[in-house]
Backbone as a printed PyTorch tensor [residue, N CA C, xyz], in Angstrom:
tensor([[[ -8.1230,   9.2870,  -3.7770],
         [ -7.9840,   9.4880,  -2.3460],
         [ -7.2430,  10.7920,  -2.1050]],

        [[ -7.6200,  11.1910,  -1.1970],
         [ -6.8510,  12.5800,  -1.0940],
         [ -5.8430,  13.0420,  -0.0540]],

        [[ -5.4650,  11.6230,   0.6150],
         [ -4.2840,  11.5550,   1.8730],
         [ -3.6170,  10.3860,   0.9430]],

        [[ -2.7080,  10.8220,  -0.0670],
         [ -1.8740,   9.5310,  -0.1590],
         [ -0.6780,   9.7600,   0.4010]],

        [[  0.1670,   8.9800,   0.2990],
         [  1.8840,   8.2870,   0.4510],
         [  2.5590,   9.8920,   0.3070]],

        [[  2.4600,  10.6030,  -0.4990],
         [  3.0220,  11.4230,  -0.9350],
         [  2.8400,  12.8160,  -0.0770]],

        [[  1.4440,  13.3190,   0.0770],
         [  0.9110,  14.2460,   0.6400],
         [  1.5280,  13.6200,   2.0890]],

        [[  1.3550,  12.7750,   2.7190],
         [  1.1010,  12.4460,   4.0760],
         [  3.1510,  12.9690,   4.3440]],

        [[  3.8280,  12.1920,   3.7470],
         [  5.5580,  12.3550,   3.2620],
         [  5.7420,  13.7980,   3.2770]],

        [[  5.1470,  14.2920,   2.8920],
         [  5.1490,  16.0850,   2.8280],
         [  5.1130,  16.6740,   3.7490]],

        [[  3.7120,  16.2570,   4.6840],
         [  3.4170,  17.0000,   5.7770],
         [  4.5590,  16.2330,   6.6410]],

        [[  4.7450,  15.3440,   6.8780],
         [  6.0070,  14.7870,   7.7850],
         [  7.0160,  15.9550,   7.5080]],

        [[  7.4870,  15.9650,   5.8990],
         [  8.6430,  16.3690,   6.1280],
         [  8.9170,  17.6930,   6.4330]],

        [[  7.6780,  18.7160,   6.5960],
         [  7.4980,  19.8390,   6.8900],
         [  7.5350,  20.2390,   7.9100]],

        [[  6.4940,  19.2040,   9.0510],
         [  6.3340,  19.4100,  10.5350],
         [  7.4300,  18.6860,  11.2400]],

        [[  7.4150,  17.7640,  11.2600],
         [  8.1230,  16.7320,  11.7650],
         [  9.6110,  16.8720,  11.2730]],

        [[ 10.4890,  15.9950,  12.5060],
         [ 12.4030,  16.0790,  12.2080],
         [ 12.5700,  15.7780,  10.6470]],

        [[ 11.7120,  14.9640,  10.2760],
         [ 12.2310,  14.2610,   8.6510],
         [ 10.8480,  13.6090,   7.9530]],

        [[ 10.8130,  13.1770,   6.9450],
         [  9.8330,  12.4460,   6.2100],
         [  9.2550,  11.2190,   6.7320]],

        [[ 10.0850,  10.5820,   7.8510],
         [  9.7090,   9.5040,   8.1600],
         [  9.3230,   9.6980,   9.9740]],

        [[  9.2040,  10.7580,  10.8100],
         [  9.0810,  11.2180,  11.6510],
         [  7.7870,  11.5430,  11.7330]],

        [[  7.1290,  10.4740,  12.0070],
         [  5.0310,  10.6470,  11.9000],
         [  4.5820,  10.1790,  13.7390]],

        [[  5.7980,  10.7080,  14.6190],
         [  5.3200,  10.2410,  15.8560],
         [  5.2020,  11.7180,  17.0850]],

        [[  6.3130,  12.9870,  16.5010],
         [  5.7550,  14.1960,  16.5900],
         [  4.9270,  15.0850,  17.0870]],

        [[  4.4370,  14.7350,  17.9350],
         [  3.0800,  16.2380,  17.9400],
         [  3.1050,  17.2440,  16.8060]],

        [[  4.1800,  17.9670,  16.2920],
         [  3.6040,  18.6700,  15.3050],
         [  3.7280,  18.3910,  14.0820]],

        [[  3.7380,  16.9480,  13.7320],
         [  3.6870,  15.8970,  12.7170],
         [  1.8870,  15.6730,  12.6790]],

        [[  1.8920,  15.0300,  13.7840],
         [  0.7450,  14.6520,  13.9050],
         [ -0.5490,  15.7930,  13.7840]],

        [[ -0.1860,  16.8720,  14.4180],
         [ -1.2550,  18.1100,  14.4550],
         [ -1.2700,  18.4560,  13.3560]],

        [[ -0.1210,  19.1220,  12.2120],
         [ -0.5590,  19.1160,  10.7620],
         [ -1.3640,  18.1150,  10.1550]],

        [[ -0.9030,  16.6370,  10.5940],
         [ -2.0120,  15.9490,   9.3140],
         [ -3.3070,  15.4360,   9.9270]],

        [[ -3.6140,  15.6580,  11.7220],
         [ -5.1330,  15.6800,  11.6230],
         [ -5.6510,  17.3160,  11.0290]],

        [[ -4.6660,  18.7690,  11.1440],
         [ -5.4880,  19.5660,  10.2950],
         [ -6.0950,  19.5370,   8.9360]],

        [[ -4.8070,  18.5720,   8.4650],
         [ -5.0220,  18.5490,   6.8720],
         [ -6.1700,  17.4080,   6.7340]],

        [[ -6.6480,  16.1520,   7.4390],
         [ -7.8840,  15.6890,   7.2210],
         [ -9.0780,  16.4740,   7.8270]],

        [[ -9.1100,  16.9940,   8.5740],
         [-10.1200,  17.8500,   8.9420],
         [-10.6460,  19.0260,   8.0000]],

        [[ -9.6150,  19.8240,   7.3590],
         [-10.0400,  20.6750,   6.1430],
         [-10.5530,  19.4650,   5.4760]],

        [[-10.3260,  18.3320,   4.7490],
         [-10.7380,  18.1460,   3.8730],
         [-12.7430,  17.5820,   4.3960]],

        [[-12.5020,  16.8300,   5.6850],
         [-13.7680,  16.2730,   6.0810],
         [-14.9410,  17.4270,   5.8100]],

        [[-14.0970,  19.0100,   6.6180],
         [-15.0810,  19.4590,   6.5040],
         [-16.0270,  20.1950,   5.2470]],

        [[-15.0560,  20.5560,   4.3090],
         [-15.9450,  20.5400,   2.9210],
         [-16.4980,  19.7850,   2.7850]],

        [[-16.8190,  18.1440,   2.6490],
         [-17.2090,  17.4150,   2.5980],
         [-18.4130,  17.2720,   3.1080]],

        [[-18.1990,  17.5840,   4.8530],
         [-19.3550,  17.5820,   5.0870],
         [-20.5490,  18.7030,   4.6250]],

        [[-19.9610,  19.7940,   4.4990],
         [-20.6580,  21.2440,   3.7580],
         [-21.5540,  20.6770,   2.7790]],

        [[-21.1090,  19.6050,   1.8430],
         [-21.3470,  19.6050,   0.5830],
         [-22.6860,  18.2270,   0.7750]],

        [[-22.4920,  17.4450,   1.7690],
         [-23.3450,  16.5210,   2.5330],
         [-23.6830,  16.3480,   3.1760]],

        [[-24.9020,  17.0480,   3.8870],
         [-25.0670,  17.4690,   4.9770],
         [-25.5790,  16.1010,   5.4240]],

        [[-26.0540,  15.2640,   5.0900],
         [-26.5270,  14.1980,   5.6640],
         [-25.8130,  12.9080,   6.4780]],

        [[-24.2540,  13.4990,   5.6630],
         [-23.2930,  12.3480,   5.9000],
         [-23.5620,  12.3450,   7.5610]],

        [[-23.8850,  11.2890,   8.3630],
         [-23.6050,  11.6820,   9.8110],
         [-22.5340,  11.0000,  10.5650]],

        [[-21.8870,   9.6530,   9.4950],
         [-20.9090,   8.9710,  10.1300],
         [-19.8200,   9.9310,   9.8910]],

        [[-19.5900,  10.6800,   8.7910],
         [-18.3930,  11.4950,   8.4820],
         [-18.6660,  12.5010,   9.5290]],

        [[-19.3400,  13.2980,   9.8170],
         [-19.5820,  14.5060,  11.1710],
         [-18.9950,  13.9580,  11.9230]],

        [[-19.1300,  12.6210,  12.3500],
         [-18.5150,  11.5390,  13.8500],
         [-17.4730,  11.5800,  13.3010]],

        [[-16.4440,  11.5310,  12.5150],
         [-15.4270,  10.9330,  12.5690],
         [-14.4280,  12.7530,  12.5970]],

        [[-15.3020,  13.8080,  12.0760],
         [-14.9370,  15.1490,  11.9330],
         [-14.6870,  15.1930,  13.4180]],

        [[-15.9230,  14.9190,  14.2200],
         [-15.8660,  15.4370,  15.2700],
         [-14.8430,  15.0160,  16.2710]],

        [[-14.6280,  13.8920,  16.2910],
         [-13.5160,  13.0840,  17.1150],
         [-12.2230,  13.7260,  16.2650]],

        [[-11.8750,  13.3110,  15.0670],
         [-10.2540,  14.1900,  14.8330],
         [-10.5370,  15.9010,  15.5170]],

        [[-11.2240,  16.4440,  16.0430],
         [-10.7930,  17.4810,  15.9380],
         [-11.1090,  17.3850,  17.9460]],

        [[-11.5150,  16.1720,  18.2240],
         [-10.8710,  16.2370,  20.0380],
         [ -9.6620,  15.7210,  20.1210]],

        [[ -8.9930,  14.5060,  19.0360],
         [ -7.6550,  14.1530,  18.7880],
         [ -6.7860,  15.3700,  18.5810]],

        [[ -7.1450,  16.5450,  17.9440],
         [ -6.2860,  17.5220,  17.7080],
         [ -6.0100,  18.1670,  18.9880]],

        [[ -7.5540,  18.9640,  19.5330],
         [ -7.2750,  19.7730,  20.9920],
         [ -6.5230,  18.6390,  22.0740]],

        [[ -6.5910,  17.5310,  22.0680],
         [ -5.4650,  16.6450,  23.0310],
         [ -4.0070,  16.8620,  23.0040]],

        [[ -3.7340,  16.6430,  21.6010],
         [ -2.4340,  16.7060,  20.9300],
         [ -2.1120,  18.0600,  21.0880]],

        [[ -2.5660,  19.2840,  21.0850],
         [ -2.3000,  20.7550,  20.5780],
         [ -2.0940,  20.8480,  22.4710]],

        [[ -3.1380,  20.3370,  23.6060],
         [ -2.9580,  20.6030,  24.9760],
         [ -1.8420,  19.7620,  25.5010]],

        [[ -1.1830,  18.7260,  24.5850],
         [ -0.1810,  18.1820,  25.2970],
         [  1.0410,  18.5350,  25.4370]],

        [[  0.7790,  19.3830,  23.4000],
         [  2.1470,  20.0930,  23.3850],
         [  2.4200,  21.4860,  24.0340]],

        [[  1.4210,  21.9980,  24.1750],
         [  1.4820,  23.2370,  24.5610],
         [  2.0090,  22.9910,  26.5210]],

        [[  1.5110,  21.8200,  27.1280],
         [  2.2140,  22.1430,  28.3460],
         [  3.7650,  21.0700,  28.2940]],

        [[  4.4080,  20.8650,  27.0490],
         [  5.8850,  19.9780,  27.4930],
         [  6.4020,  21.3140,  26.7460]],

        [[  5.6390,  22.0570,  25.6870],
         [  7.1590,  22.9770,  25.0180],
         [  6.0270,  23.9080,  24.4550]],

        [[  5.9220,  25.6600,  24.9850],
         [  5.1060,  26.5670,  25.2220],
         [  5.2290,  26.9530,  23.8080]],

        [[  6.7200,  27.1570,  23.0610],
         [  7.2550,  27.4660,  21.8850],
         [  6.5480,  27.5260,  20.7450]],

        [[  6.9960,  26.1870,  20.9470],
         [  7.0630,  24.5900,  20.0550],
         [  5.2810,  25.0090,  19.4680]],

        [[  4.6040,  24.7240,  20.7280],
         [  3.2670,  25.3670,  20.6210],
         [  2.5520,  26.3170,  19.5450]],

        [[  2.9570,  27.5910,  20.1900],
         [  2.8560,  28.6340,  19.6630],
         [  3.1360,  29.0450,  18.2930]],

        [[  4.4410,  27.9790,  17.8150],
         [  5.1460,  28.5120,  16.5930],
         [  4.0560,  27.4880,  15.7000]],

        [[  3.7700,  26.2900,  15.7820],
         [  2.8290,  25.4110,  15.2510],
         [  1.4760,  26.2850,  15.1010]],

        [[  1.0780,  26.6810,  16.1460],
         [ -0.2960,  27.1720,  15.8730],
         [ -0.4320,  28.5570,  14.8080]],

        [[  0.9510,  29.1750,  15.0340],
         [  0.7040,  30.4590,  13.5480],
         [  1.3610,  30.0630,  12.8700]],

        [[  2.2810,  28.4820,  12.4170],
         [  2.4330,  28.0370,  11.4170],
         [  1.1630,  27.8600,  10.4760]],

        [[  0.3860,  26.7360,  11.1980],
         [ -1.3160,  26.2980,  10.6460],
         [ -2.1620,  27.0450,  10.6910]],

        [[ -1.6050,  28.4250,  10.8620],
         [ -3.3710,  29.1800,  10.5600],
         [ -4.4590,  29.3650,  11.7110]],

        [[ -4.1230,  28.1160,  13.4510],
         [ -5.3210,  27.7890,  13.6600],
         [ -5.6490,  29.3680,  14.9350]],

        [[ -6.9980,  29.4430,  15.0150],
         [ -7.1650,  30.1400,  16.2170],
         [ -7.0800,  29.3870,  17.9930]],

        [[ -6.5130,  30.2910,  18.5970],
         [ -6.3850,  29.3930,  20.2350],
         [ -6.6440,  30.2300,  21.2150]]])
């Protein structure tokens, strides 16, 4: 599996106040990025998969929710997350 106990503990303790702090917005926005990289190789590699596309496609309206919620309580907070992760906005 490629989200275990450990990885998931990581990204907490990176984004989030502490390791056990998985309630966050930028807890949460790192580890739907980090399943989304992985879905989407996946899907690259299977193009047929179509339940995995559905499930790609929804984490990544879970993300733009989460990324538009934080961006209007803390503009920062936002900003510093999004050129933490790499993402374009």
């Amino acid at each position: 599996m490629y989200l275990t106990n450990e990885v998931k503990k990581e990204i907490f303790a990176k984004y989030g106040k502490n390791e056990n702090d998985t309630g966050s917005p930028e807890a949460q926005v790192a580890l739907f990025t980090h399943r989304i990289k992985h879905l989407t190789e996946h899907v690259k590699q299977n193009h047929g998969d179509r339940v995995t596309k559905r499930a790609l496609i929804t984490l990544v309206g879970k993300r733009k929710k989460m990324l538009e919620y934080l961006k209007q309580q803390d503009i920062e907070r936002y900003r510093a997350l999004i050129k933490e992760l790499g993402l374009r906005k």
